[in-house]
Backbone as a chain_set.jsonl record, in Angstrom:
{"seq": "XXXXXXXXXXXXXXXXXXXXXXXXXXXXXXXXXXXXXXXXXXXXXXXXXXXXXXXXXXXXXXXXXXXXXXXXXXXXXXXXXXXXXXXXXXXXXXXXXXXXXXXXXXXXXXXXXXXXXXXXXXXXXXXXXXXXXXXXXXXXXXXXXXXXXXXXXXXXXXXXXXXXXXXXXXXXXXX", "coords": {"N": [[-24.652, -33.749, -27.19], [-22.205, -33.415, -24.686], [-20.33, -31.555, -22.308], [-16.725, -30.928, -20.716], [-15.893, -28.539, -18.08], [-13.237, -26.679, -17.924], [-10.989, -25.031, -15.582], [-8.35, -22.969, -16.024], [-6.808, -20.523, -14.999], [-6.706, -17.625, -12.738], [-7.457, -14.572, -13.257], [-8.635, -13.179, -10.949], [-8.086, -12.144, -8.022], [-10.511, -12.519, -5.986], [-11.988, -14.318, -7.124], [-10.932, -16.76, -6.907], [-11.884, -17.63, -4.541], [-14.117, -18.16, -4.531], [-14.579, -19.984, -6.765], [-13.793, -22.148, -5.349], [-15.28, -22.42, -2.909], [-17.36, -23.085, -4.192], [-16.891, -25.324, -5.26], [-16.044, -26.991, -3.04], [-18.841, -27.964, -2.541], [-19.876, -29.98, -3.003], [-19.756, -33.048, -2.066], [-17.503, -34.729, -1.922], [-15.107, -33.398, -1.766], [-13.794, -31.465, -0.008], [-12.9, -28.459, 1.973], [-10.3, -27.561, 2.545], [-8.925, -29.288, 0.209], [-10.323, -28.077, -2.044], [-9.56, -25.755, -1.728], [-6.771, -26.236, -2.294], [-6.555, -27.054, -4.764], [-7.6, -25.184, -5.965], [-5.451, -23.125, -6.251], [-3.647, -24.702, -7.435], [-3.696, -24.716, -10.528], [-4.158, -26.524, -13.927], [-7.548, -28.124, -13.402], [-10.321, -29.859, -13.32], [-13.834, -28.41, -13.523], [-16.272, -28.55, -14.003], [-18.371, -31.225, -15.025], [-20.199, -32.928, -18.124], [-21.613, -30.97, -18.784], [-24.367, -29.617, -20.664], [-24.636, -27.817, -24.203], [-26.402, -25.506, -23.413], [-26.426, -25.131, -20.599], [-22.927, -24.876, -20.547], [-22.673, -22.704, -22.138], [-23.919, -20.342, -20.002], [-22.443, -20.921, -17.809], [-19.814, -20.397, -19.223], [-20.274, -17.689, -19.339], [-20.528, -16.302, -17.151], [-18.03, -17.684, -15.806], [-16.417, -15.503, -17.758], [-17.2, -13.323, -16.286], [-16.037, -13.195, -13.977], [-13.292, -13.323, -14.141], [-11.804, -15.316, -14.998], [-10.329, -18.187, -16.242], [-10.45, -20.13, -18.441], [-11.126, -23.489, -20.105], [-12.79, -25.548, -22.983], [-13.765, -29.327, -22.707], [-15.268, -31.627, -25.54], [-16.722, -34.132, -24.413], [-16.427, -37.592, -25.084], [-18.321, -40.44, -25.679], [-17.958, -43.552, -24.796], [-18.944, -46.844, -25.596], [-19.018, -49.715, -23.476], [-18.068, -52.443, -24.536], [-17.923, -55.145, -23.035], [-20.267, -54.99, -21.639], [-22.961, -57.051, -21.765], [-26.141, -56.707, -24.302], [-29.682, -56.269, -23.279], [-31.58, -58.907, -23.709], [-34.682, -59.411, -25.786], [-37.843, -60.409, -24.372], [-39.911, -62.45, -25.402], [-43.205, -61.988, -27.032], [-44.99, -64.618, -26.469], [-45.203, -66.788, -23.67], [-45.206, -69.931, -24.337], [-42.743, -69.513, -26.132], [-40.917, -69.705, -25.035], [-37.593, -71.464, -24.742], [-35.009, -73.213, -22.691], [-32.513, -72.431, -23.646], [-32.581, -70.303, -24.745], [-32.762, -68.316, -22.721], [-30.453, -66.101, -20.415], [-27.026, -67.029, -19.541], [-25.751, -67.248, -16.729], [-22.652, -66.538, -16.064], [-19.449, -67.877, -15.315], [-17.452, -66.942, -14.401], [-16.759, -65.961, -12.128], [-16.429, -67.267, -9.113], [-19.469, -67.83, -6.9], [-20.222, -66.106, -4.588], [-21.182, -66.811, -1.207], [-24.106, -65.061, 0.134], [-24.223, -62.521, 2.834], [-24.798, -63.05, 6.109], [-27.86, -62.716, 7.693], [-28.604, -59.895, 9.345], [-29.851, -58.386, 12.511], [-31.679, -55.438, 12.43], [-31.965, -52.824, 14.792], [-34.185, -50.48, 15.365], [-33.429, -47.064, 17.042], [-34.774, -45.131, 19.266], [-34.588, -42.013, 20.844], [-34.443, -40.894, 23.424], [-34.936, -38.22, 24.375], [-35.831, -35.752, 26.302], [-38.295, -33.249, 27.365], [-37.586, -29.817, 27.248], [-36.531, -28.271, 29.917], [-38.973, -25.398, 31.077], [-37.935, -21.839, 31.969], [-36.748, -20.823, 35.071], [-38.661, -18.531, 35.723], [-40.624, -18.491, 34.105], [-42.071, -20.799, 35.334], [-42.325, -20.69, 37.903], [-44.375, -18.352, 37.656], [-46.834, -19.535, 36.705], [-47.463, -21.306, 38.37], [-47.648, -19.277, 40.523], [-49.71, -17.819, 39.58], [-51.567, -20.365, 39.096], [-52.311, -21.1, 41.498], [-53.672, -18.659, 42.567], [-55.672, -19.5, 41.471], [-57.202, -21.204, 42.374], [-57.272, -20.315, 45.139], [-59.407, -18.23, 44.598], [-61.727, -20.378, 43.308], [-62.226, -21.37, 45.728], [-62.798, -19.675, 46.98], [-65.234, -18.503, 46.012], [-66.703, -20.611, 46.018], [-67.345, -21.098, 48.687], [-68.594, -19.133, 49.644], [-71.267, -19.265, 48.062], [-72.085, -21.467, 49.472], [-71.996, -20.402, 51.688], [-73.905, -18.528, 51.706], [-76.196, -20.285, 50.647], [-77.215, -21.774, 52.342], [-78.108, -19.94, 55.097], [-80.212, -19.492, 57.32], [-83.885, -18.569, 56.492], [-85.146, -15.743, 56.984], [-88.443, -14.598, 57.638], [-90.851, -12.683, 57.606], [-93.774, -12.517, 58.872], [-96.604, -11.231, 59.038], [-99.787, -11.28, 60.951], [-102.107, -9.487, 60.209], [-101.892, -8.812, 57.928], [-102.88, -8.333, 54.638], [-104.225, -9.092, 51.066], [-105.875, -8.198, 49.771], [-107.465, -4.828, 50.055]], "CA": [[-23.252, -33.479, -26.948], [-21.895, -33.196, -23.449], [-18.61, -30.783, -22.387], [-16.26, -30.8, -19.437], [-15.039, -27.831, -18.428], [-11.609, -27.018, -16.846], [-10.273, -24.03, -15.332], [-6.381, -22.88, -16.015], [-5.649, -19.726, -14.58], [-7.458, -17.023, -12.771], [-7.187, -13.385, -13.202], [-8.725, -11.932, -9.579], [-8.082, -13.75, -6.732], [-11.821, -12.988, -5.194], [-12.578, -15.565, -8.026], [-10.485, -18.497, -6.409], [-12.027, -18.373, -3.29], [-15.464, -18.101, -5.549], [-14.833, -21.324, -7.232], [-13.391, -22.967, -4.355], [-16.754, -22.967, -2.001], [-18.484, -23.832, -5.221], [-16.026, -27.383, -5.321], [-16.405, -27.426, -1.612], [-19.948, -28.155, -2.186], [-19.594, -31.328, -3.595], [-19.256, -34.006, -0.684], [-16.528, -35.414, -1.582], [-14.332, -32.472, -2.219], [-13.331, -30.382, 1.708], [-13.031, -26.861, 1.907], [-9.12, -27.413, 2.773], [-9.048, -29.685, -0.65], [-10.416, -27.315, -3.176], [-8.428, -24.015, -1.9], [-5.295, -26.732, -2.827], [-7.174, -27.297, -5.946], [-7.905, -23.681, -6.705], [-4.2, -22.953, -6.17], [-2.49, -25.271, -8.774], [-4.303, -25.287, -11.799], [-5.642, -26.989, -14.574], [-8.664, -28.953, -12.996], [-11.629, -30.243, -14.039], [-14.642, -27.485, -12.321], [-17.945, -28.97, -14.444], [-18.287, -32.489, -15.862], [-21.243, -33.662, -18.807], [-22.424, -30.085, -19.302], [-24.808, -29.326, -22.148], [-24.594, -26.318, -24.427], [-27.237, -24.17, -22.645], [-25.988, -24.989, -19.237], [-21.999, -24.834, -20.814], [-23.407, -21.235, -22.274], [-24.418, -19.741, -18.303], [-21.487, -21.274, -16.668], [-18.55, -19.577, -19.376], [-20.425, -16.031, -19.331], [-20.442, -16.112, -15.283], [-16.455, -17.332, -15.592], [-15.865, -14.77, -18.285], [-17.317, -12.44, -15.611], [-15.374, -13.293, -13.08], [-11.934, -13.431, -14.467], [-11.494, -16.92, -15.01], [-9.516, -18.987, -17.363], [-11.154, -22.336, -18.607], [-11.046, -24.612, -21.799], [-13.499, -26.608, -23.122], [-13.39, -29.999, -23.748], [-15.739, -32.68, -25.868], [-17.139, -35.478, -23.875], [-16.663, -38.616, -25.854], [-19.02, -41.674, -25.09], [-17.309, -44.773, -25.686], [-19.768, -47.766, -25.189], [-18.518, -50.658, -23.238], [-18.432, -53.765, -25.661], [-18.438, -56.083, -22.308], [-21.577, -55.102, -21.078], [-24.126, -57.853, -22.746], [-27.062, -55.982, -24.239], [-30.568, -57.398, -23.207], [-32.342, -59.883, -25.28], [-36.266, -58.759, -25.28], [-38.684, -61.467, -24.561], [-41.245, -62.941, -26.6], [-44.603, -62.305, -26.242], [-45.835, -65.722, -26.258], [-44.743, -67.718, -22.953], [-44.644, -71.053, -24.81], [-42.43, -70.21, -27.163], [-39.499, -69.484, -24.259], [-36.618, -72.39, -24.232], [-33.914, -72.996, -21.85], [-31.321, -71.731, -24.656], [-33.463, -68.497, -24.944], [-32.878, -67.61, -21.381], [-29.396, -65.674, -20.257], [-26.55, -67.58, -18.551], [-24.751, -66.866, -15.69], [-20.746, -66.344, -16.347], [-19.379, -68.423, -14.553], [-15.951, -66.759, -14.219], [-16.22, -65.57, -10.978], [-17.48, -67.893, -8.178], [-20.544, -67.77, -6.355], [-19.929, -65.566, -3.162], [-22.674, -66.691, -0.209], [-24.608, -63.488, 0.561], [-23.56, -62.229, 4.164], [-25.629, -63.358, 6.968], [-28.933, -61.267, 7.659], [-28.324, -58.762, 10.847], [-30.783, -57.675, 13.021], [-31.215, -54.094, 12.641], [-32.922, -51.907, 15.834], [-34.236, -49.021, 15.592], [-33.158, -46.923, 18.178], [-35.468, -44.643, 19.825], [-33.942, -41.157, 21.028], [-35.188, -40.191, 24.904], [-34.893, -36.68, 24.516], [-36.514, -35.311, 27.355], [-38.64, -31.918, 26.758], [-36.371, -28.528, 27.276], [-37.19, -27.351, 30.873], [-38.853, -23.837, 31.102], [-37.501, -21.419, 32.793], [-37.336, -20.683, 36.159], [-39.452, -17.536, 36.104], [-42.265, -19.298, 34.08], [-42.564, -21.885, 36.316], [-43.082, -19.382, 39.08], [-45.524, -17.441, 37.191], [-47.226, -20.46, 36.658], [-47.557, -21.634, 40.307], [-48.759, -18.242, 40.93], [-51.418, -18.158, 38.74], [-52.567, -21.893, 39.579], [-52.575, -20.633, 43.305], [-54.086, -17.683, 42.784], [-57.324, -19.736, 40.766], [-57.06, -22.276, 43.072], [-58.062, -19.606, 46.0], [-61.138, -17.883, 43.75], [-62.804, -21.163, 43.18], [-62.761, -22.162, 47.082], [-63.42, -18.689, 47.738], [-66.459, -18.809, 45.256], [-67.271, -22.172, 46.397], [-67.577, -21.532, 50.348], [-69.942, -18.127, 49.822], [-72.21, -19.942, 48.056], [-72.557, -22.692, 50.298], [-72.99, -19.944, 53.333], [-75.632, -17.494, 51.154], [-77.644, -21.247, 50.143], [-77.419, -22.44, 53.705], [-78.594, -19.565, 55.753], [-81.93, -19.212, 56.997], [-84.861, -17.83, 56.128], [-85.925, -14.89, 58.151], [-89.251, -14.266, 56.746], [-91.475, -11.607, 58.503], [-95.499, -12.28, 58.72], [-97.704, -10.591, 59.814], [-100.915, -11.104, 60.609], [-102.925, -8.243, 60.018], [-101.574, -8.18, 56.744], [-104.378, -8.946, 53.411], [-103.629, -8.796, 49.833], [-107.489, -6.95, 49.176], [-107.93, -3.758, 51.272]], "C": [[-23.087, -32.906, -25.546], [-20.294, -32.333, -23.227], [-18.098, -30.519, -21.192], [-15.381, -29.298, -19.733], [-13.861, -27.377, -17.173], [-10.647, -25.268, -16.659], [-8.553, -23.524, -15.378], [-6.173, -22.091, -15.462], [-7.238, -19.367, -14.277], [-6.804, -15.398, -12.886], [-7.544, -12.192, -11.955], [-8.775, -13.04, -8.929], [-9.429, -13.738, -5.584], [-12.351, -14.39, -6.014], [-12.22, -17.262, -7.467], [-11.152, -18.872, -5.153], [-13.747, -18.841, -3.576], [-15.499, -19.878, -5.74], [-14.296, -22.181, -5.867], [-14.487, -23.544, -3.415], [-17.544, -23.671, -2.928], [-18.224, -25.616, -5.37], [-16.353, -28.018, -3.952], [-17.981, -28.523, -1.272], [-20.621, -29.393, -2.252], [-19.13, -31.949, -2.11], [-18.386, -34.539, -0.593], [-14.979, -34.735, -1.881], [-14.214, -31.618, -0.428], [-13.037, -29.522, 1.401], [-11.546, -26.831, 1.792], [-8.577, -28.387, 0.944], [-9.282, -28.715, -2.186], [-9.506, -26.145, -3.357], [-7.276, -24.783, -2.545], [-5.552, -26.899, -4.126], [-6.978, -26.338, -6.757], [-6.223, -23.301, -6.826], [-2.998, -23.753, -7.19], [-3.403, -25.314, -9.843], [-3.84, -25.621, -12.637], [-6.505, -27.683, -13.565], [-9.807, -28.846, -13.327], [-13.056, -29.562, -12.939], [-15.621, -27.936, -13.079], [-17.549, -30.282, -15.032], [-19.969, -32.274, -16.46], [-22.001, -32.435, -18.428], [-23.488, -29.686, -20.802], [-24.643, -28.031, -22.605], [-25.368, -25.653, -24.023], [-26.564, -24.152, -21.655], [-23.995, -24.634, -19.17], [-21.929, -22.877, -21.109], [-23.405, -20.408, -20.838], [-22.888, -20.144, -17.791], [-19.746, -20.373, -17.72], [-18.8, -17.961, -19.539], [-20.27, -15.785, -18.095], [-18.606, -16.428, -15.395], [-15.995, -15.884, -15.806], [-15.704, -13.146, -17.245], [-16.325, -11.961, -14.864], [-13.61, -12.934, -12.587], [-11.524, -14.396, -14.359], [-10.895, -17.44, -16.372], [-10.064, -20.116, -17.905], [-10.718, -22.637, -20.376], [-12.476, -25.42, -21.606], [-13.554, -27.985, -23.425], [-14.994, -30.886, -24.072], [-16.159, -33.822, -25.479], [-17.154, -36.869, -24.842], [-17.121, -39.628, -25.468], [-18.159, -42.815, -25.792], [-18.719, -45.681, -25.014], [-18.581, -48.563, -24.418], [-19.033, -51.778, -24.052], [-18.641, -55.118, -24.676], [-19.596, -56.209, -22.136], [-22.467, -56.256, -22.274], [-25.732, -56.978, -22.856], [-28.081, -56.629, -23.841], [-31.227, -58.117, -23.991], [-33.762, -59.595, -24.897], [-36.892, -59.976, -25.472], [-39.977, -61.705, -25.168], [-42.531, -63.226, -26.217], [-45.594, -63.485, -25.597], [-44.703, -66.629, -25.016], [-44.161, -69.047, -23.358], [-43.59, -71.18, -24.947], [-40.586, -69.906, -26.541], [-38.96, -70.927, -24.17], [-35.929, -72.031, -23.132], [-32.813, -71.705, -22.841], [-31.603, -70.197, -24.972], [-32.737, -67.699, -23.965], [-30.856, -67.358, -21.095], [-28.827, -66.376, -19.49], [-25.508, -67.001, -17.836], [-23.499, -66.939, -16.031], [-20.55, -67.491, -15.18], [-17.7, -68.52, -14.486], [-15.658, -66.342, -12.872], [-16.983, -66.846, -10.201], [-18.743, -66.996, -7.007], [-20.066, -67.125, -4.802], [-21.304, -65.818, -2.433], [-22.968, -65.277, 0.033], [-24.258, -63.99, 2.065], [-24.922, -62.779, 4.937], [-26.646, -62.181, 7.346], [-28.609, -60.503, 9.534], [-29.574, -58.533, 10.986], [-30.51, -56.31, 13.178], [-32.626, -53.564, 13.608], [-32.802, -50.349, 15.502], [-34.2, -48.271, 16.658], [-33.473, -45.483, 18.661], [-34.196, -43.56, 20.649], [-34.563, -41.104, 22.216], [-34.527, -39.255, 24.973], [-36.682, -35.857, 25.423], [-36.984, -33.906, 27.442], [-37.796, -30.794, 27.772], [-37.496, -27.863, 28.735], [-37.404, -25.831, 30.672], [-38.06, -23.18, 32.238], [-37.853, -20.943, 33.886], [-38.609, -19.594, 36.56], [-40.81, -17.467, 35.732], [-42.957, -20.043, 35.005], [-43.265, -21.177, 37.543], [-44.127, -18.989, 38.828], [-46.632, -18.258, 37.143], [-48.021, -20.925, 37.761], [-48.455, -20.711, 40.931], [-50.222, -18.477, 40.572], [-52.435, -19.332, 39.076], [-52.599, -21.552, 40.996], [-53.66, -19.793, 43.34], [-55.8, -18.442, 42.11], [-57.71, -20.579, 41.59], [-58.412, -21.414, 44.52], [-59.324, -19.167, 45.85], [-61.895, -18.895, 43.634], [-63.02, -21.495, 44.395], [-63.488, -21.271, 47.396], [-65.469, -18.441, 47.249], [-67.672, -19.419, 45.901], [-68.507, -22.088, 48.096], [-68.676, -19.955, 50.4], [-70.665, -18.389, 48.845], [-72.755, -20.63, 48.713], [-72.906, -21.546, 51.661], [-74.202, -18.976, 52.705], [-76.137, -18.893, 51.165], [-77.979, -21.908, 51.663], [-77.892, -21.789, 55.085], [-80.176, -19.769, 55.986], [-82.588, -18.141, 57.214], [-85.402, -17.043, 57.092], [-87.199, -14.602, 57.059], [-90.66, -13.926, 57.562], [-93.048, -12.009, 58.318], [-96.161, -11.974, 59.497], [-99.029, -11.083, 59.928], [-102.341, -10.879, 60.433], [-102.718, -8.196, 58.421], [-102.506, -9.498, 55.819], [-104.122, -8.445, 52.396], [-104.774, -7.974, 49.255], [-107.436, -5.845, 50.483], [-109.174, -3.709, 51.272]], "O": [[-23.796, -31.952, -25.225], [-19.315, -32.54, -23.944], [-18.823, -29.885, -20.425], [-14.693, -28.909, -20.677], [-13.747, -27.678, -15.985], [-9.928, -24.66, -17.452], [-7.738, -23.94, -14.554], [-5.089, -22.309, -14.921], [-8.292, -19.839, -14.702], [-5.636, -15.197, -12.556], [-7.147, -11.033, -11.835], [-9.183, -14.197, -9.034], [-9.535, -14.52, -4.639], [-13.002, -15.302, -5.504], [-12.804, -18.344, -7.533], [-11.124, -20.005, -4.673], [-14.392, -19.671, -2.936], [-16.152, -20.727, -5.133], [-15.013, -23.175, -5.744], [-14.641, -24.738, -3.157], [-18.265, -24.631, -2.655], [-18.932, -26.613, -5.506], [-16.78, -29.152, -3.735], [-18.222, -29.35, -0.393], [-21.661, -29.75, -1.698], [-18.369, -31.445, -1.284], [-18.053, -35.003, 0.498], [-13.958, -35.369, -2.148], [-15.353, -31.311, -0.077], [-12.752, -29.524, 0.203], [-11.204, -26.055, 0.899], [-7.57, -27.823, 0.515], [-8.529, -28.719, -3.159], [-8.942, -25.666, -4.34], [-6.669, -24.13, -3.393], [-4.516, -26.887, -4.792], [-6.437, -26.355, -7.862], [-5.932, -23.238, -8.02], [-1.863, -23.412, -7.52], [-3.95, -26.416, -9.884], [-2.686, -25.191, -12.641], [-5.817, -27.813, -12.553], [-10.333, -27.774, -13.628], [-13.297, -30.052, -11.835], [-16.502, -27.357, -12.443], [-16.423, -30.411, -15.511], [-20.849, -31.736, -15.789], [-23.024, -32.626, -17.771], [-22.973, -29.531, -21.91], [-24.511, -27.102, -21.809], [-24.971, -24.54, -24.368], [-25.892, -23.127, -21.542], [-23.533, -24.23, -18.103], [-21.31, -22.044, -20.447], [-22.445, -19.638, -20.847], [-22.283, -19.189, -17.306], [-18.803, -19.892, -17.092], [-17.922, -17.134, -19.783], [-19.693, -14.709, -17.937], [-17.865, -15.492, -15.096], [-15.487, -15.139, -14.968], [-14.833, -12.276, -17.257], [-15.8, -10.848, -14.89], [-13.002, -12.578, -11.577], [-10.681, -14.527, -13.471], [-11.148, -16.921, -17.459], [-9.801, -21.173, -17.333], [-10.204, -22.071, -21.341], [-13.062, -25.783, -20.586], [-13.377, -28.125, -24.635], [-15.841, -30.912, -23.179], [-15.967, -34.727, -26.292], [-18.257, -37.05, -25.357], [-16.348, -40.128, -24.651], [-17.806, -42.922, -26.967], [-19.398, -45.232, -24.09], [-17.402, -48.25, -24.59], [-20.229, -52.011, -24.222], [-19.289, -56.072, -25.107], [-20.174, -57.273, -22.358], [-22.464, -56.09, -23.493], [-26.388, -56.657, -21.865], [-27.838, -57.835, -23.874], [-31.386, -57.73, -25.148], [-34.034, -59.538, -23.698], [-36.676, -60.648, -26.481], [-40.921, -60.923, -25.278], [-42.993, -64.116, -25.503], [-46.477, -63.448, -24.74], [-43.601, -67.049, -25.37], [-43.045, -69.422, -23.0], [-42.956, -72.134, -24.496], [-39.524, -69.887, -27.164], [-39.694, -71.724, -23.585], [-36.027, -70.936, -22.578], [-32.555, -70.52, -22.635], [-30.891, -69.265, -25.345], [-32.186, -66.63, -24.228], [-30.051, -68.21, -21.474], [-29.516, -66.722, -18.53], [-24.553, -66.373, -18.295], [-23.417, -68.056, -16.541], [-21.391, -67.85, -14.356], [-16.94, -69.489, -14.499], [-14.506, -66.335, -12.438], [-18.013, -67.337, -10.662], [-18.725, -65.857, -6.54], [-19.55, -67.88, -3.978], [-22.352, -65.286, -2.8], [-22.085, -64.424, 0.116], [-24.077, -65.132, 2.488], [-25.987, -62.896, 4.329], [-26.359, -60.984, 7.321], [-28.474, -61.049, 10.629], [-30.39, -58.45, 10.068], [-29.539, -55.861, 13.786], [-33.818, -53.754, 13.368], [-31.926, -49.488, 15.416], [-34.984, -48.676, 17.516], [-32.598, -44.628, 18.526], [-33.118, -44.029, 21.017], [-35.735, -41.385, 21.966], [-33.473, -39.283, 25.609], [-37.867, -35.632, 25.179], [-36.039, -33.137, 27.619], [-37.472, -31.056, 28.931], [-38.595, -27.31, 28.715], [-36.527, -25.066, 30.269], [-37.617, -23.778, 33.219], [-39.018, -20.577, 34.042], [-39.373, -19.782, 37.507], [-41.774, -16.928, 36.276], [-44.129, -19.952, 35.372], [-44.43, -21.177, 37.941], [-45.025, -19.16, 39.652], [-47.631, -17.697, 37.594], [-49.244, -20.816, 37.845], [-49.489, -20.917, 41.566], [-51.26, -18.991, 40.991], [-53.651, -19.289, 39.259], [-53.413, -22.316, 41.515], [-54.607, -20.078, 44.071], [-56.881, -17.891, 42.321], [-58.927, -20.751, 41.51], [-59.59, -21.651, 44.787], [-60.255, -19.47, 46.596], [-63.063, -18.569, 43.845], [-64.118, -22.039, 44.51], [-64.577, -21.453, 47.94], [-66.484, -18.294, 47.929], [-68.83, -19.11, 46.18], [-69.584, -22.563, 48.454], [-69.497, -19.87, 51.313], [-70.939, -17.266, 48.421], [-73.986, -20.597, 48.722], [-73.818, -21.734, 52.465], [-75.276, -18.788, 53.277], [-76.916, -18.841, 52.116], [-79.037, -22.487, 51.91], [-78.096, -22.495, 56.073], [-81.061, -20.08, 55.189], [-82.272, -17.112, 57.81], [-86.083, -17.525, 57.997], [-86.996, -14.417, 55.859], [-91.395, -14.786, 58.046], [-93.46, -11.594, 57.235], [-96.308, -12.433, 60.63], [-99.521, -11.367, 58.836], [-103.332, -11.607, 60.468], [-103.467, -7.485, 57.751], [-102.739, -10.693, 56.001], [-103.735, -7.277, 52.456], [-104.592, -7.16, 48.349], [-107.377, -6.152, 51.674], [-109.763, -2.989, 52.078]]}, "num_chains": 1, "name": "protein.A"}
């Protein structure tokens, strides 16, 4: 059993603007739509509730100061719809006459011509930093820039000097 339920009156008016965002929320309902909503009542605020979830939603009204009714969801079947016919396990034993036929009350509409659809690639270009990174930046790559030449070029003059290298000789490793 399913139950719609339908608000009539309210008793605090924080409550209308309550249910109103709640209708809002619904996509096809606008914020300027429901306040006109909330403002004349009766209207229909839950559809095809069950009793647990019918239960939660009139103790939170009752809270609130809200007015509602309940009503009864009644299923009607549609007697157009054709139910399906279940097919028979054995392939053979399918006829033509077995198989469902097309109505043939409406005519045959051609399907629409196929479109090319592109996907279309965004060039969003990354968010410049700011100026004072960039700077800092610059620095820094300057400043490492200098240490490795500086590095670089007193090595190359300590490995490239030469060898002063004193001998004597008078001088004997046995006394």
């Amino acid at each position: 059993m399913y139950f719609n339920l339908i608000i009539t009156g309210f008793k605090n008016p924080r409550a209308k603007t309550v249910v109103a965002r709640h209708l809002a929320h619904t996509p096809t309902i606008s914020l300027q739509k429901a306040l006109a909503m909330v403002e004349n009542p009766p209207f229909e605020y839950m559809k095809d509730l069950s009793v647990k979830d019918l239960q939660e939603q009139c103790s939170q009204l009752v809270k609130m100061g809200i007015l509602y009714k309940v009503e009864e969801v009644t299923i009607q079947l549609n007697e157009s719809i054709p139910t399906p016919v279940p097919i028979p396990q054995d392939d053979e034993k399918i006829t033509i006459k077995d198989l469902p036929q097309e109505s043939t009350q409406h005519p045959a509409i051609p399907p629409p011509p196929p479109t090319k659809t592109f996907q279309t690639v965004p060039h969003i270009l990354p968010a410049e930093p700011p100026a004072e990174n960039t700077l800092k930046v610059r620095i820094a790559t300057v400043l490492i820039a200098v240490t490795l030449i500086t590095l670089f070029l007193s090595l190359l003059i300590i490995g490239n000097r030469p060898l002063k290298i004193k001998t004597s000789e008078n001088f004997s490793l046995v006394s």
